[in-house]
N, C-alpha and C positions, 0 to 999 in steps of 0.2 A: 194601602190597596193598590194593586197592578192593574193597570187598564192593558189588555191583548194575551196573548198565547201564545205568540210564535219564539222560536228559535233565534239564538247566532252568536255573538260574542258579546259581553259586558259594555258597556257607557256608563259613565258619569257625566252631565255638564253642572257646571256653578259659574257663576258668572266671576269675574279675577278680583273683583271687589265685591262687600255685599250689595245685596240686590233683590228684587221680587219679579217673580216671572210675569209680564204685560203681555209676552205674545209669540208667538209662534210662526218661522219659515216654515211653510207645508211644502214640498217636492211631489208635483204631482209626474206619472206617465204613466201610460196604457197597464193595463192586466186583463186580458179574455176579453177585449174588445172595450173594457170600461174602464172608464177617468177615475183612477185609485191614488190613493195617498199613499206615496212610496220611500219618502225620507221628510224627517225634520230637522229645524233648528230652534232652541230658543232664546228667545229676546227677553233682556233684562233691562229694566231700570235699576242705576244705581245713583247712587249721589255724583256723579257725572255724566250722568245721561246714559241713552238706549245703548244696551252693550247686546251684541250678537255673541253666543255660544259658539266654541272655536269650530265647530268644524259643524257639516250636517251628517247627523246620522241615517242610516239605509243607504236608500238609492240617491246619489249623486248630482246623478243627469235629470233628474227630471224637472218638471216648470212649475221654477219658485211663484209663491203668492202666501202674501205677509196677512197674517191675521193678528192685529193688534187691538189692543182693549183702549175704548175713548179715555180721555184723560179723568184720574181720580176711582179706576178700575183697573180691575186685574185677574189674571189666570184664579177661577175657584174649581175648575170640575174640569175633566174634559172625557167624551163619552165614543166608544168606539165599536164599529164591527171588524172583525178579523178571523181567519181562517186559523189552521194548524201554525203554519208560515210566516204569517205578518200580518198587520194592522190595515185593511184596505179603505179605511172610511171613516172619520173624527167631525165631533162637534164639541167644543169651542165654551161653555161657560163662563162671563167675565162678571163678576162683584163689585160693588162700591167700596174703596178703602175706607176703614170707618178708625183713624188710630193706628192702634197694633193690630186691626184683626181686617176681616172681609166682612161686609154688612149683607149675609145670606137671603136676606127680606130685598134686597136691589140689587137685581141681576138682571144683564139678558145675554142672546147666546149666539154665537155667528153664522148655525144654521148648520145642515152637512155638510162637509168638505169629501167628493169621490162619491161614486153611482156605484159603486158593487158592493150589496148590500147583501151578500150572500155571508152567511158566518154567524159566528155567534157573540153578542153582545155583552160588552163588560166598561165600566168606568172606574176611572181615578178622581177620588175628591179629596178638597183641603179643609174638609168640614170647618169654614172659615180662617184659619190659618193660611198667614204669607206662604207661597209655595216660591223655596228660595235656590231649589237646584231641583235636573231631572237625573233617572237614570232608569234602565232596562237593559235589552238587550236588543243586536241589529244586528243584520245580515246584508241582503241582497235588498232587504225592508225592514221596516222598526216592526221588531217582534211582541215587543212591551213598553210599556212607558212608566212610571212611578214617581210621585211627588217628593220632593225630598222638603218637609216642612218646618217651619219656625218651632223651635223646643225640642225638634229630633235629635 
């Protein structure tokens, strides 16, 4: 399942070892006067510790604010609004690792990330399954986002 609708070019991130997504670089800056989420990055855990995705996708410039899952939890869902263009607004879903899987029954969620809540609603879930790479597509903004999950 694709969480967004917007346009631009391809991304793949995986982290260089394996790993499981725990959290997310959000890049925020302005859009129409409102605090929009305009690029990401994600963070992995691997068996050497938090590994940051090479590069951020979208917007660049804008003001990072790290959204990580408490320890023994991890990336299960993440829920967006976005226009034709990009993703202007995310929340956040983190699960208990239970094993190989995500323990769906204990979860909590990091709240909105961005005030322009104009668009239309769509998420990405790892119907408990490690989500162990992202990809979509970006432009000027992350147009989509996609789980790349354990067993894919």
């Amino acid at each position: 399942m694709t969480a967004g609708q917007g346009g631009g070019s391809d991304y793949r991130d995986l982290p260089p070892t394996p790993g499981i997504l725990i959290g997310i670089e959000l890049q925020y800056s302005d859009f129409r006067g409102f605090d929009t989420v305009r690029g990401i990055r994600p963070i992995f855990l691997t068996k050497s510790g938090r590994k940051e995705g090479e590069t951020i996708r979208g917007n660049k410039k804008g003001r990072p604010r790290n959204v990580i899952a408490r320890k023994g939890y991890a990336i299960s869902q993440i829920e967006v609004f976005g226009d034709n263009t990009a993703i202007r607004r995310a929340k956040i879903t983190f699960a208990r690792i239970a094993g190989t899987q995500l323990d769906l029954s204990d979860t909590y969620d990091s709240g909105w990330h961005g005030d322009y809540d104009d668009g239309s609603f769509s998420n990405c879930s790892s119907d408990g399954r490690f989500v162990v790479g992202v990809e979509g597509v970006s432009g000027l903004g992350i147009g989509t986002i996609r789980f790349l999950l354990t067993g894919e």
